[in-house]
C-alpha positions as CSV (number, residue, x, y, z in Angstrom):
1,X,87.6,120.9,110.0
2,X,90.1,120.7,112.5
3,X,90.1,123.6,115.4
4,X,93.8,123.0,116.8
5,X,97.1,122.9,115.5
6,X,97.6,118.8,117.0
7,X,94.7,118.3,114.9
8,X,95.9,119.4,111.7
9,X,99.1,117.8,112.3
10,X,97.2,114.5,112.8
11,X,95.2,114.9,109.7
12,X,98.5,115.8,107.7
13,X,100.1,112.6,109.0
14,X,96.8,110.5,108.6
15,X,97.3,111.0,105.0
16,X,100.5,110.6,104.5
17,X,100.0,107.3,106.8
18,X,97.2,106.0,104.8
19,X,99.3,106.2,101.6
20,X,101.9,104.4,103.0
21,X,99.6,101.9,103.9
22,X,97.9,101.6,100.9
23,X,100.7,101.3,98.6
24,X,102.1,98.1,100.1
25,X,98.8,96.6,100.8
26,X,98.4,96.9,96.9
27,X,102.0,95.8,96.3
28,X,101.3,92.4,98.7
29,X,98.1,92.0,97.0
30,X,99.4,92.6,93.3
31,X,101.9,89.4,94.1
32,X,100.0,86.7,95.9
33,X,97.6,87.8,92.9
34,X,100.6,86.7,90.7
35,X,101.5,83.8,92.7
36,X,97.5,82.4,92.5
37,X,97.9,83.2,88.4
38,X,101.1,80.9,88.3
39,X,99.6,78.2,90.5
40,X,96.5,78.1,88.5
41,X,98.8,78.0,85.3
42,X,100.5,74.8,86.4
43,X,103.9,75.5,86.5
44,X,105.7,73.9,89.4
45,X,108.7,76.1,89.4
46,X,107.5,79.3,88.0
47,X,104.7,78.9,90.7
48,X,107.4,78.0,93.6
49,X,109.2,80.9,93.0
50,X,106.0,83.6,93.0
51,X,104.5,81.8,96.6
52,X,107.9,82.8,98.0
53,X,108.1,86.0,96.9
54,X,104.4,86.7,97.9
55,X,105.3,85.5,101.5
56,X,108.3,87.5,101.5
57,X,106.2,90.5,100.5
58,X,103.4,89.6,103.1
59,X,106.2,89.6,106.2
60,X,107.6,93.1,104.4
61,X,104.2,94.3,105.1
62,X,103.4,92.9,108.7
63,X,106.9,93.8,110.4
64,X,106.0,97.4,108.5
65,X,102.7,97.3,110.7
66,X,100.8,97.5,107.1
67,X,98.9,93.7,108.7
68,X,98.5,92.5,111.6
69,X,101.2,89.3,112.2
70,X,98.7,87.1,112.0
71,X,96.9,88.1,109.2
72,X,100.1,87.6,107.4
73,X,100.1,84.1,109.1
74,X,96.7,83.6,107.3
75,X,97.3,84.3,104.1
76,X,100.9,82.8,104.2
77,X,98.8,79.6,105.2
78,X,95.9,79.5,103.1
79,X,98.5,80.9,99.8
80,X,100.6,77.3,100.7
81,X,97.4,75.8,101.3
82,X,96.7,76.3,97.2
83,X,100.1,75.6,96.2
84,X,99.7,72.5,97.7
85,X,96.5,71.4,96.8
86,X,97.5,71.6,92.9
87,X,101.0,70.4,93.2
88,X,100.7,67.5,95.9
């Protein structure tokens, strides 16, 4: 329990910080989730079209300070790395 007002504060705002942070690390995982489905599916455009919108998610989430920059970086990479593995 906390014994000071700062402390309270920072426990308010902890929360409030971790469900922020958990909502768009869920969102960014939900699509390159999406974007692995519709490579594994085979469809070249359909899969085209969810890898960009899973990277655009993943630098939503790293300039938001959600991931680190180059995390982001490393799952951009290895995401690219499956697309073109099955399409290449």
């Amino acid at each position: 329990m906390a014994n000071t007002i700062s402390a309270e504060r920072r426990i308010r705002l902890t929360k409030k910080e971790t469900a922020y942070n958990r909502y768009w690390r869920t969102t960014m995982k939900t699509y390159v989730k999406r974007a692995k489905k519709a490579i594994e599916a085979g469809d070249r455009e359909a899969a085209e079209a969810a890898v960009l919108k899973a990277q655009s998610v993943i630098d939503k989430v790293a300039v938001k300070g959600v991931i680190h920059k180059n995390e982001a970086a490393r799952r951009k990479s290895r995401l690219m790395k499956l697309f073109n593995q099955k399409f290449q």
